[in-house]
N, C-alpha and C positions, 0 to 999 in steps of 0.2 A: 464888441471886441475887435477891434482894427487888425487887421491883417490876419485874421482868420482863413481864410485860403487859402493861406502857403502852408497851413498843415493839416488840410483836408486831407483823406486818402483817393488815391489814385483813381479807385473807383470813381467815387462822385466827382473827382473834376472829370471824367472819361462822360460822365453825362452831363455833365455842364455842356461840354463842347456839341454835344449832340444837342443837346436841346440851344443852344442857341445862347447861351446865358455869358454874359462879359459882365465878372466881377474882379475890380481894380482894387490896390491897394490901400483904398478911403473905405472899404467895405467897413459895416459894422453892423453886427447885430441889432434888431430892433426893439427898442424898448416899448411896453403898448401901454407907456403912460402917453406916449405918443401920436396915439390912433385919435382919428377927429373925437369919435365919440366919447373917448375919456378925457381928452383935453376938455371939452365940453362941461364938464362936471370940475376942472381945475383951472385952466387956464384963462386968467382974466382976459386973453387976447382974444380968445374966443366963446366965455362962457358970457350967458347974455342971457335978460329976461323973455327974447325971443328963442333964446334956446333948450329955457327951461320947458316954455310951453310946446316946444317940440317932442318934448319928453314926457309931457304932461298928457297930452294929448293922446297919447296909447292908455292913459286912464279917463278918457271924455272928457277931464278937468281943462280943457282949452281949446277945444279942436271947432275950428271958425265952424258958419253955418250957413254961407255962402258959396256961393260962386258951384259953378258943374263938376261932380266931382268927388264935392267936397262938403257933401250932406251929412246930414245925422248917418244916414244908411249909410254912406259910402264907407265913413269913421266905424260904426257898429260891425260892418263886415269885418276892414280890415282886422281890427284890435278881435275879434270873434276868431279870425284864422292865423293871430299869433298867440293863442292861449296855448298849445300845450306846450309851446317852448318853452311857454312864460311860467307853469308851474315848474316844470326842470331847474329853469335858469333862478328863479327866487324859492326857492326851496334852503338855500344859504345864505341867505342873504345877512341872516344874525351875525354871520363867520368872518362877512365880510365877502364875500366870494360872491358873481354872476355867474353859474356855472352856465360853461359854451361858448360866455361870453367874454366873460374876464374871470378866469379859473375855469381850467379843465372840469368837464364833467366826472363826478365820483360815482363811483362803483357801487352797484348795491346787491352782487354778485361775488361771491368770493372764488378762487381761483379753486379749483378741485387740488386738492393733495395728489392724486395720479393723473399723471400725464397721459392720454390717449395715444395708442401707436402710429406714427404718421407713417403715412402712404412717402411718396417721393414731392418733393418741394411743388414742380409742376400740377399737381394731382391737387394738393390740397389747394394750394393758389385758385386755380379751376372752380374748385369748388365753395370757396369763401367767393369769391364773382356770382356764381349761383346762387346761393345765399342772401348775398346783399342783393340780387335783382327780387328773391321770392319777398324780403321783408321791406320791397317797397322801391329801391334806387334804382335809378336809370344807366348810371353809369358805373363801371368801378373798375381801381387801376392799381396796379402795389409798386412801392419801389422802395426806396434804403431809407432808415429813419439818419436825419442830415440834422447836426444841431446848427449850423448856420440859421437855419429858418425860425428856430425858434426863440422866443420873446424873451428877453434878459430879466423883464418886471413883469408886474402887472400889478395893480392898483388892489388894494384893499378899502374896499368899495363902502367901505363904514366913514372913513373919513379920507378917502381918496390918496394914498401914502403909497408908497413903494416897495414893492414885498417879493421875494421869488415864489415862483412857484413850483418846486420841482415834482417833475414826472418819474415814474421809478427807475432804476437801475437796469440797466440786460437790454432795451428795448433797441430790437434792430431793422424793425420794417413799418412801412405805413400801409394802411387800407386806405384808400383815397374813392372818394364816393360820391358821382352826381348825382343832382335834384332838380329833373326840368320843371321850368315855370309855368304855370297856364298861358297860354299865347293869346288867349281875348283879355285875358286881364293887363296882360303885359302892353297889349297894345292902347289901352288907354291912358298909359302914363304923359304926362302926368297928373295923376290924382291920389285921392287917400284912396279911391276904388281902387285903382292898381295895386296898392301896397301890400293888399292883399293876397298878390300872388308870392311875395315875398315871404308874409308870415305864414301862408300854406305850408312851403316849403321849410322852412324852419321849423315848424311841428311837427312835419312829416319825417326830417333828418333825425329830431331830438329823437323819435321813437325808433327809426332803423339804427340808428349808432348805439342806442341801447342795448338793443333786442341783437347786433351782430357780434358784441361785446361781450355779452353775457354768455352767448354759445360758444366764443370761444375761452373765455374762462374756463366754465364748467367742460372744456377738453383738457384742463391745465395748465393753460399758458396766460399771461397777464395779457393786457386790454386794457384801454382807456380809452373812452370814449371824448373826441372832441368836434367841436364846429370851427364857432371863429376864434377859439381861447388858444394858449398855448403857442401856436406857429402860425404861420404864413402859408394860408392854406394853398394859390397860385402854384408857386412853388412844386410845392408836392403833386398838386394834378399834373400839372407839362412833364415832371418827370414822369409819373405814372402813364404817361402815353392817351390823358384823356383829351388834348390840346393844345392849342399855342395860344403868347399873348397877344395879345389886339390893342389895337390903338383907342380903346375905351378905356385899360385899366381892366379888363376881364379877360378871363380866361376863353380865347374862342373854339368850342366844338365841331366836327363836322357834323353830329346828329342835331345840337338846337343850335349853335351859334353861342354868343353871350349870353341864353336866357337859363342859363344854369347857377345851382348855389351848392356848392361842396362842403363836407364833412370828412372826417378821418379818424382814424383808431391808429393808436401807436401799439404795437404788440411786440412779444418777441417769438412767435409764432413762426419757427424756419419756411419762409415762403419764397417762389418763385417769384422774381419781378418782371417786371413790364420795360419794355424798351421806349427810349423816347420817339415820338411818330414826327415826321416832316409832313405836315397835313396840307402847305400853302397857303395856311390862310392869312398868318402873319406876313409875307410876303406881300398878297392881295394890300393889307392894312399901309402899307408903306405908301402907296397911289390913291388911298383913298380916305378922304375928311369928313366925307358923308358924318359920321358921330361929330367930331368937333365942330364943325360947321351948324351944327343942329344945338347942340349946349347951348343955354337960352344965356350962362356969365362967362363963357367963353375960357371954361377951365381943365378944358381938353387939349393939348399940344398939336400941329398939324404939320412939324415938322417930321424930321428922323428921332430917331431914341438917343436919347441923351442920358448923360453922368448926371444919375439920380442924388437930392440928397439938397436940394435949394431949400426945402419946408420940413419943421424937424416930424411931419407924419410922412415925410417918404423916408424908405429906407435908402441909407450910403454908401458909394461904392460898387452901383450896377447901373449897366448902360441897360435902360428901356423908357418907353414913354413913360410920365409920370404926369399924374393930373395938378392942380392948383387945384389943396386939398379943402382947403379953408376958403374960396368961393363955392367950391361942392355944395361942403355941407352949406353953406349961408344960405342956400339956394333950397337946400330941404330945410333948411329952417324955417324961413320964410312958406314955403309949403305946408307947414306942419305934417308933413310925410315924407320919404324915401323918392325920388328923383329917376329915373332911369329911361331916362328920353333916349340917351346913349344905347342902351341896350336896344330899345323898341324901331330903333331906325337901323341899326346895323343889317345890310341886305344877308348877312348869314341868318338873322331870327329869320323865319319861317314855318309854314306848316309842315315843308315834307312832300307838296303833292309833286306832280312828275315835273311842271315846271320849273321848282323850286331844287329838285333834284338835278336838274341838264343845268339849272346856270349855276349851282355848287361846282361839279364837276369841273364846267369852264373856270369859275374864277380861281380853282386851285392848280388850273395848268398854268404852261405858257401864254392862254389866249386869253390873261385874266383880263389885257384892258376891254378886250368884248364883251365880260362878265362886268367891267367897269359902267360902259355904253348902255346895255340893258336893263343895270342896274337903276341907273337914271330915270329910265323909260314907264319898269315898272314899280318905282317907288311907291309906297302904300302912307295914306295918310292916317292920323291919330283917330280911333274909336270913338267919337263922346260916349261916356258913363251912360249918359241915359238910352244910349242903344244897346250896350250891354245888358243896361234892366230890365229895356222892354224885349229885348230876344231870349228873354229866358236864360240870362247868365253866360251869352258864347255857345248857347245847343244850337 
């Protein structure tokens, strides 16, 4: 919808400007026939017999038997640690729906008929963060439900067509929820072993976004449980104060860095929101390539942020970095797995220890190019898989 932003309410441009966000008059909604991995299943520009065996390959039906990495095991892992997503998400598949992924996750919860007495917005906020940490998340953030961010289609996934999907009526706030990634898996990317840390996290979210969903139905207010279906999940984290963007195309943390995968509940649950945070790290990102320089097809930008909207998988109308979305994926195709060298090099990933904590600090001051210099210094290089196996998995 082009020009969507001139009748935004006041509110959310009031955080746009905080958080940093320049959206122009070419803005438009995103449509996620448009996303790589649906184009993939439609677009002859991009669908390919090497793509399907990217696809295939989460069912063993293709996945090479070569090269470090990239074994029977490495494959049996990963595809083992995106099962329970993968019952959630094919569980509709008759309907047409990937729920999470292309169609919001359904409810299998009904909303109580009485409403529970709410405390003050702060109080409950509080404790819906509580909550999402006991049922597993790392992160969690609330802020206004913003229909800019969300998806104008979404594929009906029977025969790939174009379908709305609407979310119910009332909904005024988002739960925004991180999932850090294992950092010895992470560090061997890339392989199908790494992927691994990816589908953890996606089974680990399908079950907290359920399980924080369901509690608050059964208080009496709606819930919808979502991942990557529905909206533009980015978005809603930087509002929710869990980060800024990076010159990766992720979302950067001050507790992991990029090694995080967000989920969200749309509710209309009256909650306190979360302010947007100036963290520095996006700043840092501006001086430093370290990611693009590292992308093995060079589809990472190394300039400043530009007016997004060259490739019809980025979205229109907002100045940020934007990757070259269709050498990406080529590059995980070619892999038969998920990619994320980008993430694994970024000097924000990390473990946390006290080292890692003094040169955060610096690179989100003013004395980031010295956070830049050491950065250099102490770069870490790629895991092989088979040290991973033989140490007992990263213990």
């Amino acid at each position: 919808m082009t020009g969507l932003p001139n009748s935004t309410p006041e509110h959310l441009l009031a955080s746009d400007r905080d958080a940093g966000f320049e959206i122009g008059p070419e803005f438009e909604r995103f449509d996620q026939m448009n996303d790589m991995f649906t184009r993939a299943m439609w677009d002859p520009k991009v669908q390919s017999k090497d793509s399907d065996g990217f696809f295939s390959s989460y069912r063993m039906e293709a996945a090479p038997r070569r090269g470090e990495g990239f074994a029977q095991r490495d494959f049996a892992l990963r595809n083992a640690a995106w099962i329970v997503s993968d019952v959630i998400s094919n569980r509709s598949a008759g309907d047409g729906r990937r729920e999470g992924f292309q169609g919001h996750i359904l409810n299998d919860t009904p909303v109580a008929a009485d409403q529970v007495e709410l405390r003050a917005p702060e109080r409950e906020a509080s404790e819906i963060k509580r909550l999402a940490k006991l049922f597993g998340a790392d992160l969690c953030g609330i802020t206004h439900f913003d229909l800019r961010w969300h998806y104008t289609r979404r594929p009906d996934t029977r025969d790939m067509t174009p379908i709305p999907d609407p979310l119910p009526e009332g909904l005024t706030h988002v739960i925004v929820m991180g999932h850090a990634m294992d950092f010895d898996l992470v560090e061997t990317y890339p392989s199908a072993l790494a992927g691994a840390a990816t589908g953890l996290e996606y089974s680990h979210e399908t079950a907290i976004v359920l399980q924080l969903a369901a509690y608050i139905r059964n208080l009496g207010f709606d819930a919808v449980p979502s991942m990557n279906d529905s909206a533009l999940v980015i978005p809603y984290a930087i509002k929710a104060g869990l980060g800024e963007y990076g010159r990766n195309q992720m979302v950067l943390t001050p507790e992991f860095g990029p090694r995080v995968r967000f989920s969200k509940i749309f509710t209309n649950m009256p909650l306190a929101v979360d302010k947007v945070r100036e963290l520095g790290l996006s700043a840092y990102c501006l001086d430093c390539t370290i990611c693009a320089d590292a992308c093995p097809v060079k589809a990472l930008p190394d300039g400043k942020p530009q007016w997004a909207g060259g490739s019809p998988s980025t979205i229109k109308g907002v100045r940020k970095w934007s990757a070259n979305c269709e050498a990406c994926f080529g590059y995980w195709v070619k892999l038969k797995s998920d990619c994320a060298i980008c993430m694994r090099v970024c000097p924000f990933n990390n473990r946390g220890g006290w080292r890692d904590v003094i040169w955060c600090k610096i690179a989100r001051s003013r004395w980031r190019a010295l956070a830049r210099w050491w950065a250099e210094k102490r770069a870490r290089t790629r895991t092989k898989p088979r040290m991973w196996w033989n140490e007992g998995g990263g213990k």
